[in-house]
C-alpha positions as a Markdown table, in Angstrom:
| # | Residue | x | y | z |
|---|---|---|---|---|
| 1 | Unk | 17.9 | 20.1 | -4.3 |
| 2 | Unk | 14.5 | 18.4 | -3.0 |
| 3 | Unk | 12.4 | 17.1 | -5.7 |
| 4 | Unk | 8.6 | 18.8 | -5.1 |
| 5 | Unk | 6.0 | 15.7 | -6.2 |
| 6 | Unk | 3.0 | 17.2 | -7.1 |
| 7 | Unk | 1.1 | 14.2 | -5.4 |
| 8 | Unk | -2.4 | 12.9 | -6.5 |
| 9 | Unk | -3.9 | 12.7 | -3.5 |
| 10 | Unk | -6.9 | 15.3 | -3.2 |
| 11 | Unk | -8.8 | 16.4 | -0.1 |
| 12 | Unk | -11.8 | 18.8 | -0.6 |
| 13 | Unk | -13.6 | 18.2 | 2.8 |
| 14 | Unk | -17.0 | 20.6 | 2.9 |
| 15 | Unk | -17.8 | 23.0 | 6.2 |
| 16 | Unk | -18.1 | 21.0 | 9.0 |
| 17 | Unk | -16.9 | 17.6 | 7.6 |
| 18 | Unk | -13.8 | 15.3 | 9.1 |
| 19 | Unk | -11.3 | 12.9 | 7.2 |
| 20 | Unk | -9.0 | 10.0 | 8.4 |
| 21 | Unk | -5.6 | 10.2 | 6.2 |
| 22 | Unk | -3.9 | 7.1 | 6.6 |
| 23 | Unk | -0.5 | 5.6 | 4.9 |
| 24 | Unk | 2.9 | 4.4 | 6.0 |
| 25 | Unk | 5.8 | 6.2 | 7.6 |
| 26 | Unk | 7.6 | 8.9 | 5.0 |
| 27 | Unk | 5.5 | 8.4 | 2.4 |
| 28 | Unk | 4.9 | 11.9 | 2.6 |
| 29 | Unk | 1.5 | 12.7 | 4.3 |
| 30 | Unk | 3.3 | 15.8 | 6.7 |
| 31 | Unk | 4.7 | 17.4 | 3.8 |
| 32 | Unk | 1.8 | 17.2 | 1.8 |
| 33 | Unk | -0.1 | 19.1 | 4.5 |
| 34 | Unk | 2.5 | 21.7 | 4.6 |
| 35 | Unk | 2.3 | 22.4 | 1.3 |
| 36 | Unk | -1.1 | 21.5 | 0.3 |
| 37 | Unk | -3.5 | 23.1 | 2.9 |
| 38 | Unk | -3.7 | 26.5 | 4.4 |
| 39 | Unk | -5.0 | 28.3 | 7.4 |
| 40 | Unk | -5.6 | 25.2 | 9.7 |
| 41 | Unk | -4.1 | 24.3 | 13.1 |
| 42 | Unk | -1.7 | 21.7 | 13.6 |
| 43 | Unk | -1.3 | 19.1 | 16.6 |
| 44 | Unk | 1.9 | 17.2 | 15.3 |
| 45 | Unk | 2.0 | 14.1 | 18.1 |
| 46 | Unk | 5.5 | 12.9 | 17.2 |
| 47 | Unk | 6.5 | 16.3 | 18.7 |
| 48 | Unk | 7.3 | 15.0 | 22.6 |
| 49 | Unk | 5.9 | 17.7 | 24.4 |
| 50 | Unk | 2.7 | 18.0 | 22.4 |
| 51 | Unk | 2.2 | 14.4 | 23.0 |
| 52 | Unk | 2.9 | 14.3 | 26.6 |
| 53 | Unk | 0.1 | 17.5 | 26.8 |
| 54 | Unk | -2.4 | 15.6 | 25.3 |
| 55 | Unk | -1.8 | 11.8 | 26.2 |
| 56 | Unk | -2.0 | 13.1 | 29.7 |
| 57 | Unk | -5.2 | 15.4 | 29.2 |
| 58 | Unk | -6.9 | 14.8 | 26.0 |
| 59 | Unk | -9.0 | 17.5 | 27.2 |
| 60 | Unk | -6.9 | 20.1 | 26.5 |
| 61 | Unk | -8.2 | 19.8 | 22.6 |
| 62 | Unk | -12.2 | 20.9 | 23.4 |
| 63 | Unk | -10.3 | 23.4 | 26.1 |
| 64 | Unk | -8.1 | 25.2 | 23.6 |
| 65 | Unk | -10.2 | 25.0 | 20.2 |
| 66 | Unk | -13.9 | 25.0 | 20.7 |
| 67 | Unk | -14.1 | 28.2 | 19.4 |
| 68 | Unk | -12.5 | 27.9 | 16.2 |
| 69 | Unk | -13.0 | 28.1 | 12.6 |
| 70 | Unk | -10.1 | 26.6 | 11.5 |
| 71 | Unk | -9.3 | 23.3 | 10.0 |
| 72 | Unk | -7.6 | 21.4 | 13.1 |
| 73 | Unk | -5.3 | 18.6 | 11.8 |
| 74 | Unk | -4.2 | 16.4 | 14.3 |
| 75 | Unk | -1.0 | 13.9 | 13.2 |
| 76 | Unk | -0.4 | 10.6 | 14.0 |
| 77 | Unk | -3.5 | 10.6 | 15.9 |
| 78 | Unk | -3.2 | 7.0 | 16.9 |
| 79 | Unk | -0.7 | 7.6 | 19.8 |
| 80 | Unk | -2.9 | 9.3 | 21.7 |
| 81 | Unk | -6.1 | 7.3 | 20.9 |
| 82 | Unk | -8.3 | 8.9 | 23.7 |
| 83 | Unk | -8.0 | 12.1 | 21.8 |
| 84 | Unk | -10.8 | 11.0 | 19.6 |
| 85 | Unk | -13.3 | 10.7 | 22.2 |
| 86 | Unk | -13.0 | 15.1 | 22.2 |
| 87 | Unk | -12.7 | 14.9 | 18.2 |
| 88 | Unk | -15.8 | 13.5 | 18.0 |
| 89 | Unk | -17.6 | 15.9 | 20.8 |
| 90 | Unk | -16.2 | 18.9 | 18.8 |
| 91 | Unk | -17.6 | 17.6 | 15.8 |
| 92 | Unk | -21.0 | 17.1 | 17.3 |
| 93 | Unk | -21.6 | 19.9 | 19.3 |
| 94 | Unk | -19.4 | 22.6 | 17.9 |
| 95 | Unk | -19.0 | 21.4 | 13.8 |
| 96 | Unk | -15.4 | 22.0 | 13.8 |
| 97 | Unk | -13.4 | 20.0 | 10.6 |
| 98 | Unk | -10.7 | 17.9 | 11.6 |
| 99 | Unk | -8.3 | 16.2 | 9.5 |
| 100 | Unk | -6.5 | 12.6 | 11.2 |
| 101 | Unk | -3.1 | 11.4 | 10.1 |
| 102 | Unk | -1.9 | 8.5 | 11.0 |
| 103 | Unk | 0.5 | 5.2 | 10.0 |
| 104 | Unk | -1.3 | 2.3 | 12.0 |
| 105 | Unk | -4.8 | 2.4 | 12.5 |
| 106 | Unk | -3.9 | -0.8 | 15.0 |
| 107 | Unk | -3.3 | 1.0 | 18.1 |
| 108 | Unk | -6.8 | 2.4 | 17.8 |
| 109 | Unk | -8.4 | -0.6 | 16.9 |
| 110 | Unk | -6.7 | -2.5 | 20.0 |
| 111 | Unk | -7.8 | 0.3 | 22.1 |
| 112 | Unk | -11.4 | 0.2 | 21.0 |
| 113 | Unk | -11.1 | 3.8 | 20.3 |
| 114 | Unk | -13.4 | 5.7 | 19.0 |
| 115 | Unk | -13.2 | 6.1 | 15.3 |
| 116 | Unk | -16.1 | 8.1 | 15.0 |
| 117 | Unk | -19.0 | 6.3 | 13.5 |
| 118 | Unk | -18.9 | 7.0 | 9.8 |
| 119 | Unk | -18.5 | 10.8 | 10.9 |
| 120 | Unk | -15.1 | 11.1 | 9.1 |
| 121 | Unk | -13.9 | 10.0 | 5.3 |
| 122 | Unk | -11.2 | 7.9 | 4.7 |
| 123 | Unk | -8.2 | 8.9 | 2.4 |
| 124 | Unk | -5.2 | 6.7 | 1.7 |
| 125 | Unk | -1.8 | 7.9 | 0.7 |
| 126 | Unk | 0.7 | 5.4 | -1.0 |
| 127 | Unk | 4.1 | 5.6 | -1.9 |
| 128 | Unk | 4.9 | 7.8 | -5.1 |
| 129 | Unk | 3.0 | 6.2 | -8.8 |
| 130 | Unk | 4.3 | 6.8 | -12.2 |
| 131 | Unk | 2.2 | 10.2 | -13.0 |
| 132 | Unk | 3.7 | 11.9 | -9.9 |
| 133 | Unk | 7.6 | 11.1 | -11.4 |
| 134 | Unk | 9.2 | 12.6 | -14.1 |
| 135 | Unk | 10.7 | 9.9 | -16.5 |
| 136 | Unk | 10.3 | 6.9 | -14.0 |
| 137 | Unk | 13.7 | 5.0 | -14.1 |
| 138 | Unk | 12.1 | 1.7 | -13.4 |
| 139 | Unk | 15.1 | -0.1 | -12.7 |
| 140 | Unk | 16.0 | 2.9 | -9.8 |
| 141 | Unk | 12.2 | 2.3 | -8.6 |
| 142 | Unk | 12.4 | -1.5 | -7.9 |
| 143 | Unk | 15.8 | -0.9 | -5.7 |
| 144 | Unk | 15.1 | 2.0 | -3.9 |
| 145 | Unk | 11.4 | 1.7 | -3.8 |
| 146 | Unk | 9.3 | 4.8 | -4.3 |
| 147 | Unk | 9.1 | 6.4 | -1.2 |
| 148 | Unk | 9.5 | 10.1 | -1.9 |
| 149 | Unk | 12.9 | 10.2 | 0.3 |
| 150 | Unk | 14.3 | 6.6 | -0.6 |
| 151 | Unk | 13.8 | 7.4 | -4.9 |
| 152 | Unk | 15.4 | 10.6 | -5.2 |
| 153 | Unk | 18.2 | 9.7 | -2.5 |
| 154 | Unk | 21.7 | 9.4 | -3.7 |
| 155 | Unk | 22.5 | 6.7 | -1.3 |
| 156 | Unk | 18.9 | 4.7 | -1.0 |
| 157 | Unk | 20.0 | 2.0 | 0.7 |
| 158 | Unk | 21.4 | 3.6 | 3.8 |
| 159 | Unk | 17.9 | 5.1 | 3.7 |
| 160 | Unk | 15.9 | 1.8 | 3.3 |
| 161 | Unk | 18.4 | 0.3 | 6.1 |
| 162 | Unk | 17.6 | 3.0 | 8.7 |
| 163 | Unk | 13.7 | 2.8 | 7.7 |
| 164 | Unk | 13.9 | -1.0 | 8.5 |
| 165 | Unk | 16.1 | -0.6 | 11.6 |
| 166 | Unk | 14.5 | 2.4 | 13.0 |
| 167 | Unk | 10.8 | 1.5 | 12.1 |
| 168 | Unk | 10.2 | -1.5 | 10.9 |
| 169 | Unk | 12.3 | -3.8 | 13.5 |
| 170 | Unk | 11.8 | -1.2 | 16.7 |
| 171 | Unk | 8.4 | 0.6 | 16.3 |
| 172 | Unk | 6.4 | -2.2 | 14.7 |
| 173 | Unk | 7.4 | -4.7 | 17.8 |
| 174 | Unk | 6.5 | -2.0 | 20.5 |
| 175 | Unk | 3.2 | -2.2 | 19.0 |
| 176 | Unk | 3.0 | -6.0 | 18.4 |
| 177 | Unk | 2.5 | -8.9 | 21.1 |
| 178 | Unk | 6.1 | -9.3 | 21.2 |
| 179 | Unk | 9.2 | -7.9 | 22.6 |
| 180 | Unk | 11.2 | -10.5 | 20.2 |
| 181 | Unk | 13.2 | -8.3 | 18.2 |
| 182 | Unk | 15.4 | -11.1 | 16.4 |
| 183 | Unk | 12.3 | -13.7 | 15.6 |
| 184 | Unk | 10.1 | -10.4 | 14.1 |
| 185 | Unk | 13.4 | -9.4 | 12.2 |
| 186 | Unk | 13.7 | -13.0 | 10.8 |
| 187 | Unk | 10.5 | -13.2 | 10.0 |
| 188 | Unk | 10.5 | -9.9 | 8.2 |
| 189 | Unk | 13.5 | -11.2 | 6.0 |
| 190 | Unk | 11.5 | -14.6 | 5.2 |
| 191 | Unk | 8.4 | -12.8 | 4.7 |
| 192 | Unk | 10.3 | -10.4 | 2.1 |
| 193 | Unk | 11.5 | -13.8 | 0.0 |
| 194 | Unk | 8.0 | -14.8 | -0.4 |
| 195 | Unk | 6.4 | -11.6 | -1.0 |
| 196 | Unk | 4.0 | -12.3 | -3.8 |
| 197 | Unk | 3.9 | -16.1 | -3.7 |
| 198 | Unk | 1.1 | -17.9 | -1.9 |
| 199 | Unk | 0.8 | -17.7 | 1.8 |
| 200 | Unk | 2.0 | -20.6 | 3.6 |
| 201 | Unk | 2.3 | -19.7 | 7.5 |
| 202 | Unk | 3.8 | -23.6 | 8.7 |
| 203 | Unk | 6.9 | -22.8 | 5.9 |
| 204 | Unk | 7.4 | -19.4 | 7.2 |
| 205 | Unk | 6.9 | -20.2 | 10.7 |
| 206 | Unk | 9.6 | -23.2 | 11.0 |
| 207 | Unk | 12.6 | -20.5 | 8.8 |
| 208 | Unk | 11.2 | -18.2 | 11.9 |
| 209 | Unk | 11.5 | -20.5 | 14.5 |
| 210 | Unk | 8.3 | -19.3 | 15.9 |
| 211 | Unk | 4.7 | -20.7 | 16.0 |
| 212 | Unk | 2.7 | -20.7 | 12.7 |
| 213 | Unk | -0.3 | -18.8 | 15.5 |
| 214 | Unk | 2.8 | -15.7 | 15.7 |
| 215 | Unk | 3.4 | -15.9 | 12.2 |
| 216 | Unk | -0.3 | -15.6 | 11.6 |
| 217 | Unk | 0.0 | -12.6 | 14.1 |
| 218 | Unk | 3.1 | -11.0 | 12.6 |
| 219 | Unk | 1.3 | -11.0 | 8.8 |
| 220 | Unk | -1.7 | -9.3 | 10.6 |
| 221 | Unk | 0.5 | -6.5 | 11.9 |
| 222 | Unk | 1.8 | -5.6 | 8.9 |
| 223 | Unk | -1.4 | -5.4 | 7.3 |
| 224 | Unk | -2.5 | -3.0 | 10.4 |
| 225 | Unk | 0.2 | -1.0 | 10.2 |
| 226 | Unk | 0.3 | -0.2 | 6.5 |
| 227 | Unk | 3.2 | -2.2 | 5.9 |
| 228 | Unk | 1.6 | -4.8 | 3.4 |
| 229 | Unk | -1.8 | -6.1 | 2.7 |
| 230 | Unk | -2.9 | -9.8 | 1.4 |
| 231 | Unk | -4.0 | -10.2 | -2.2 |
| 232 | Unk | -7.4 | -12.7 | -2.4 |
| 233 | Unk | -7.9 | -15.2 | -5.0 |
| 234 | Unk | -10.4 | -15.0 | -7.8 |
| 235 | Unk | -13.3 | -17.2 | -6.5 |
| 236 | Unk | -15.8 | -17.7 | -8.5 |
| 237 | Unk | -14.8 | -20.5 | -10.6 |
| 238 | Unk | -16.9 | -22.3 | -13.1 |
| 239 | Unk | -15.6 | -25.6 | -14.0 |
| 240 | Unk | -12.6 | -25.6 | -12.7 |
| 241 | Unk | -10.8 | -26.0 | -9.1 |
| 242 | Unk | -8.8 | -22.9 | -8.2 |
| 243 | Unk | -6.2 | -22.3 | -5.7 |
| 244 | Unk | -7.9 | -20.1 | -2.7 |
| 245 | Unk | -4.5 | -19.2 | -1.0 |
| 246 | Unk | -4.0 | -15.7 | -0.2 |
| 247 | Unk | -0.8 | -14.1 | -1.3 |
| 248 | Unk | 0.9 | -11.2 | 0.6 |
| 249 | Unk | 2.8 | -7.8 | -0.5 |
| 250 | Unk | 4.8 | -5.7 | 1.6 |
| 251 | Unk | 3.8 | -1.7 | 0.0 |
| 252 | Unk | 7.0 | -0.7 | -1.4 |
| 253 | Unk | 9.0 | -3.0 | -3.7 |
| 254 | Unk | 12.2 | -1.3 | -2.8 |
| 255 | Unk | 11.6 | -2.2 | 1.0 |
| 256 | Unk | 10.9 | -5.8 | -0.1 |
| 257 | Unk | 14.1 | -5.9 | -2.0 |
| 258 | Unk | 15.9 | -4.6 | 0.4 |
| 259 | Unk | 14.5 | -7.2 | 3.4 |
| 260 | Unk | 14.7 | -10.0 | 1.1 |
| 261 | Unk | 18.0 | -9.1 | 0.4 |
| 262 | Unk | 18.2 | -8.6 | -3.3 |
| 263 | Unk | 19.2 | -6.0 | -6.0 |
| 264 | Unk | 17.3 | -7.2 | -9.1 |
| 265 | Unk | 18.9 | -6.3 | -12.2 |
| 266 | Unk | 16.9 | -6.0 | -15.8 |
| 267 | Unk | 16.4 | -9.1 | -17.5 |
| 268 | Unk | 16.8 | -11.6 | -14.2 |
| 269 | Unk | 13.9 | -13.5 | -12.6 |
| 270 | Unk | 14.0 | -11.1 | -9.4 |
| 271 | Unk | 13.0 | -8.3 | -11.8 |
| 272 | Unk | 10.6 | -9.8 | -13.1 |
| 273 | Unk | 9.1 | -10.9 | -9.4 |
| 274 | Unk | 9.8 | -7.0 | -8.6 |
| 275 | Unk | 8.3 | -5.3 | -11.6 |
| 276 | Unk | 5.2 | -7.6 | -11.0 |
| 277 | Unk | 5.5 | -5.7 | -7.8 |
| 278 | Unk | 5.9 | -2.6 | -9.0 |
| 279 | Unk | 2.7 | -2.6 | -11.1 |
| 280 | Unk | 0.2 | -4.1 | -8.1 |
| 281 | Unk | 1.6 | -1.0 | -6.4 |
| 282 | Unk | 0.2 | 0.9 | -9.3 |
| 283 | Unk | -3.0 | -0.1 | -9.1 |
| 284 | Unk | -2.9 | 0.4 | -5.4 |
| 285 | Unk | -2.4 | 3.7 | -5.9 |
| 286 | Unk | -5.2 | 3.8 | -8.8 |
| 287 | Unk | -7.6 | 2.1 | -6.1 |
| 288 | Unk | -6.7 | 4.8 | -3.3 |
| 289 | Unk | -6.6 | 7.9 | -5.5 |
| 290 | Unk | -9.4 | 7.4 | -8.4 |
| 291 | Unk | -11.3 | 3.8 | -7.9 |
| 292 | Unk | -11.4 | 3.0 | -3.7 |
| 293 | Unk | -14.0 | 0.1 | -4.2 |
| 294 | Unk | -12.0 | -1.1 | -6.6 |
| 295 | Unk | -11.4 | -4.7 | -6.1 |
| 296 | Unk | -8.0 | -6.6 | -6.8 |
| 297 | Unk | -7.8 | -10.3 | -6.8 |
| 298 | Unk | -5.7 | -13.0 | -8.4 |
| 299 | Unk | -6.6 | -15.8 | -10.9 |
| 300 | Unk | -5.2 | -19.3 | -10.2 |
| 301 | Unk | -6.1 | -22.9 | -11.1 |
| 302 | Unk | -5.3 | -26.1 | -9.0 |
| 303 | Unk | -2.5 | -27.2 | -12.3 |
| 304 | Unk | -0.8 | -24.1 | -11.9 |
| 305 | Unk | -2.2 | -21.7 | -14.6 |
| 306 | Unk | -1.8 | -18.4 | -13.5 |
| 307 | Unk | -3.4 | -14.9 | -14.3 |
| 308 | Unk | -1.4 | -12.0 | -11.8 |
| 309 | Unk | -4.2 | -9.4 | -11.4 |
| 310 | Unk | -7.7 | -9.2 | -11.7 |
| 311 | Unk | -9.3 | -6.0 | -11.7 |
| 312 | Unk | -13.2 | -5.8 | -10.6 |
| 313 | Unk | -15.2 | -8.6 | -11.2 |
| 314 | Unk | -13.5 | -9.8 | -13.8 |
| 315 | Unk | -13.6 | -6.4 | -15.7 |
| 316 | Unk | -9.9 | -6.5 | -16.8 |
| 317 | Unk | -7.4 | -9.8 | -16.7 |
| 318 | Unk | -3.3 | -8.6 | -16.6 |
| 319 | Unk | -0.7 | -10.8 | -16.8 |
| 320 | Unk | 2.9 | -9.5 | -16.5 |
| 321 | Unk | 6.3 | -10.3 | -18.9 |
| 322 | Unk | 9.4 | -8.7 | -18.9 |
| 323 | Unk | 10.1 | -9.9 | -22.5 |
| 324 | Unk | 11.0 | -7.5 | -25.0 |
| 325 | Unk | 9.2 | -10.0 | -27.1 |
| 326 | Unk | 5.7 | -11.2 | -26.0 |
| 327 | Unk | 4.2 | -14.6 | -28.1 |
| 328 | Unk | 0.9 | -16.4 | -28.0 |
| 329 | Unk | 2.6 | -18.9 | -25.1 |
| 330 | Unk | 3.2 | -16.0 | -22.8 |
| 331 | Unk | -0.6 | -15.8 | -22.9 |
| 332 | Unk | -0.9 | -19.3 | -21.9 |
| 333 | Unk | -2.6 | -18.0 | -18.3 |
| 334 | Unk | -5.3 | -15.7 | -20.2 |
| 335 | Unk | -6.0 | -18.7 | -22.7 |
| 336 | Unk | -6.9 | -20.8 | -19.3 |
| 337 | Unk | -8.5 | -17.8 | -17.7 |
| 338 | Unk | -11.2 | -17.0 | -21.3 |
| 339 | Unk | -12.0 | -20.8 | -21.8 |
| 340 | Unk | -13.4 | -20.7 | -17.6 |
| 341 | Unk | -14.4 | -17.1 | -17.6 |
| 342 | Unk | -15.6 | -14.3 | -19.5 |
| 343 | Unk | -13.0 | -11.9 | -18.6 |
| 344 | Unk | -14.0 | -8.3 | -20.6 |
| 345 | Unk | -10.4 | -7.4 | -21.1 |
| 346 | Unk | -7.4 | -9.4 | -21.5 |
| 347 | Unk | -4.0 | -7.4 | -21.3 |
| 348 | Unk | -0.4 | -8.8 | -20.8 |
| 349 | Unk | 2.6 | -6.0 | -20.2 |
| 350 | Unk | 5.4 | -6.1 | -21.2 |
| 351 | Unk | 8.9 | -4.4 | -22.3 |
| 352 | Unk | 8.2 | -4.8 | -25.7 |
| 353 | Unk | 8.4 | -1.8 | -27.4 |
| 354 | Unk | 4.9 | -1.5 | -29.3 |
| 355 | Unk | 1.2 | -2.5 | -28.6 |
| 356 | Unk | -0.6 | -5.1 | -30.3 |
| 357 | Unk | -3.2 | -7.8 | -30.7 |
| 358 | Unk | -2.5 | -11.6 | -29.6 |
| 359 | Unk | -5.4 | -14.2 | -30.7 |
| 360 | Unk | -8.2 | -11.8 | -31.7 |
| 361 | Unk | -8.6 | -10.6 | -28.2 |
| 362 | Unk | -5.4 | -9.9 | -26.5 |
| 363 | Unk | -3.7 | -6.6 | -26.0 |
| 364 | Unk | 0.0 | -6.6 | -25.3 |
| 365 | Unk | 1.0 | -3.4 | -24.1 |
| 366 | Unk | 4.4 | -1.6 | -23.5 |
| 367 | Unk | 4.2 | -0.9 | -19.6 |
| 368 | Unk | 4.4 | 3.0 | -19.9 |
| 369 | Unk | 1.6 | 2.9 | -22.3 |
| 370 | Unk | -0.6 | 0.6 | -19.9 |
| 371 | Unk | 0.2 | 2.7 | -16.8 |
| 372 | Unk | -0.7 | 6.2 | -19.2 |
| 373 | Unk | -4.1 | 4.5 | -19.9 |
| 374 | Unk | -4.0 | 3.6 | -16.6 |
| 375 | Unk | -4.2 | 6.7 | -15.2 |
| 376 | Unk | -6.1 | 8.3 | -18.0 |
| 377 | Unk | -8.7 | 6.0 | -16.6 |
| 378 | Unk | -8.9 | 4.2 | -19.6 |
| 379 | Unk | -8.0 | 0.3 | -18.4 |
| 380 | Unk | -11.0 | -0.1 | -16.4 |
C-alpha cells in the first residue's frame, strides 16, 4: 500500500494572486496537487499531446481560459517557456490565479522567458523531512534517500538507478551544452565523492577528463536544475584567515550515495559524511517551508578547524558527530569558532542518547531531539 505523507508545504494564494512551485523530479509536487487543491484546471505538459498544443500555439491558454474562475495550474511550465508570455497577460488583464510547476527553472532562464516580474510567489518543495515520516529509520534514509518513491520502495536502488539513468544522465544533458553523455556521467560519479567537501573544479575536471570551464558549467547545471546547490563559507572573520571555498551538495543523500557508489553503514566514516548530509537537507527543508531568507553558511579556518553549519548570521553554530559519546574535544571546532566570534548558540548532534551541557555554553543534543526543536521552531 502507498504511504500518504502529509507534506509541509502550504500554498494559500489570495484572489487574483500567482505562485512558481519549483523542486526536483518525484519529489512529489503532482501528487501534492492532486490531493491538496480542489476545483482548478490542470495543463500537465509532460502529457505529449498537451505539450505539442501549446509549444506550437501558446495562445491556445488566453483562447480557452480567459473567462474562468478557476485556479489554472500549469506543470512543468518550463518546457514550453513561451507559455508565460499569455500567463502574465491573463494575470494582468483578466486576474486569473495560476499556479507554475516546474523542476528546472534553467530552460526559462536560457530562454529569457518571462518570469513575470515579481507578479508570482515562489514556493520550494524538497525531498521528504523528518516531521513528514513516521519513525524515520535513519539508516534506510541515507541509502535510499528521501524521495517519497525511493524511501518507502522495497527495492530503492533499482529506483535510484532508473532516476539517474533516466533523468539525471539523459534529461539533464539534453538541457546542458553537451551531448557528452559518458564525461557528464563521470563527472556526476566524481562529483558524488566529493559531495560536501570543498570545491575544487581542476581535481574534478582532470578524474573527468574534461575542461575545469565544463566542470564549472556542469556544477551550474545542477544547481539550475534542482539537483544540488553550493554551500558559502562564513565570511566575516575577525582575526583569523578563513577558507572561502564553496562546498557543493547534490539534494538527496540517497542519490549521492548511490552516484558515489556507496552504502554507508552505522558507525563508518561514510555515515558520518551522509548523516552530515542528511541534516543540511533538514534545514533545507526548514529554510523552504518556515524560514526562506534563512541563510546557511559554513565556518572554516585556514588550519583546518571546522564548524559544519551556520545558521543566520551567526545565530546558531552546529557541528555534527555520530558518537554515542560526545566529549569536550569533539567541540574542538566551536572552541575555535567562540574565541573568533560571538556565535549565540553553540549545538553539536550527536547519537548520544541524552542532551547536555559541554563547557558552560555547549548543547549536545540527540539528533531527533534537535530536529523536534527544529521544527518546533525552537533552534533558531
Amino acid at each position: 500500500m502507498k504511504t500518504i505523507y502529509k507534506r509541509l508545504l502550504n500554498i494559500k494564494l489570495p484572489k487574483a494572486k500567482s505562485a512558481f512551485l519549483w523542486g526536483p523530479r518525484k519529489v512529489g509536487k503532482t501528487f501534492w496537487i492532486r490531493t491538496q487543491l480542489s476545483d482548478f484546471i490542470l495543463i500537465d505538459f509532460l502529457k505529449t499531446d498537451v505539450f505539442a498544443d501549446y509549444m506550437s500555439r501558446p495562445a491556445l491558454l488566453r483562447e480557452r481560459y480567459s473567462h474562468t474562475k478557476k485556479l489554472i495550474i500549469i506543470d512543468e511550465v518550463q518546457m514550453v517557456p513561451d507559455i508565460l508570455n499569455e500567463v502574465h497577460w491573463l494575470i494582468e488583464n483578466k486576474n486569473l490565479s495560476f499556479l507554475l510547476t516546474g523542476s528546472s527553472p534553467r530552460k526559462l532562464r536560457k530562454t529569457h522567458a518571462n518570469l513575470l516580474g515579481g507578479r508570482a510567489w515562489r514556493y520550494s518543495m524538497t525531498p521528504l523531512c523528518y516531521p513528514e515520516i513516521i519513525q524515520l529509520n535513519i539508516e534506510k534514509a541515507v541509502l535510499s534517500g528521501l524521495l517519497p518513491a525511493h524511501y518507502e520502495s522495497k527495492d530503492y536502488r533499482q529506483e535510484l538507478r532508473s532516476y539517474v539513468a533516466d533523468y539525471l544522465k539523459e534529461e539533464i544533458v539534453s538541457w546542458s551544452i553537451t551531448h557528452n553523455i559518458p564525461a557528464f556521467s563521470e563527472f556526476l560519479r566524481i562529483a558524488a565523492i566529493t559531495n560536501g567537501e570543498l570545491l575544487n573544479y581542476s581535481n574534478v575536471a582532470r578524474e573527468t577528463g574534461v575542461s575545469a570551464k565544463i566542470v564549472r558549467q556542469y556544477f551550474q547545471i545542477l544547481e539550475d536544475t534542482l539537483l544540488g546547490f553550493r554551500l558559502q563559507p562564513w565570511r566575516k572573520q575577525n582575526n583569523r584567515r578563513l577558507i572561502e571555498t564553496e562546498k557543493f551538495y547534490f539534494f538527496d543523500v540517497g542519490v549521492s550515495n548511490y552516484l558515489g557508489g556507496r552504502a554507508p553503514k552505522l558507525g563508518t566514516p561514510e555515515f558520518g559524511k551522509s548523516f552530515e548530509h542528511y541534516i543540511l537537507m533538514e534545514l533545507k527543508s526548514f529554510q523552504a517551508y518556515r524560514k526562506p531568507e534563512l541563510i546557511l553558511s559554513y565556518y572554516r579556518t585556514s588550519t583546518n578547524r571546522e564548524v559544519d553549519f551556520i545558521l543566520g548570521d551567526m545565530e546558531v553554530a552546529i557541528e555534527i558527530k555520530t558518537s554515542r559519546k560526545v566529549h569536550i574535544h569533539d567541540a574542538r571546532g566551536l572552541l575555535t569558532l567562540q574565541a573568533d566570534q560571538s556565535a549565540k548558540r553553540l549545538i553539536i548532534i550527536s547519537f548520544e542518547e541524552e542532551q547536555k551541557i559541554l563547557n558552560g555554553n555547549i548543547e549536545s543534543l540527540p539528533w531527533k531531539k534537535f530536529l523536534e526543536l527544529l521544527w518546533a521552531n525552537k533552534i533558531i
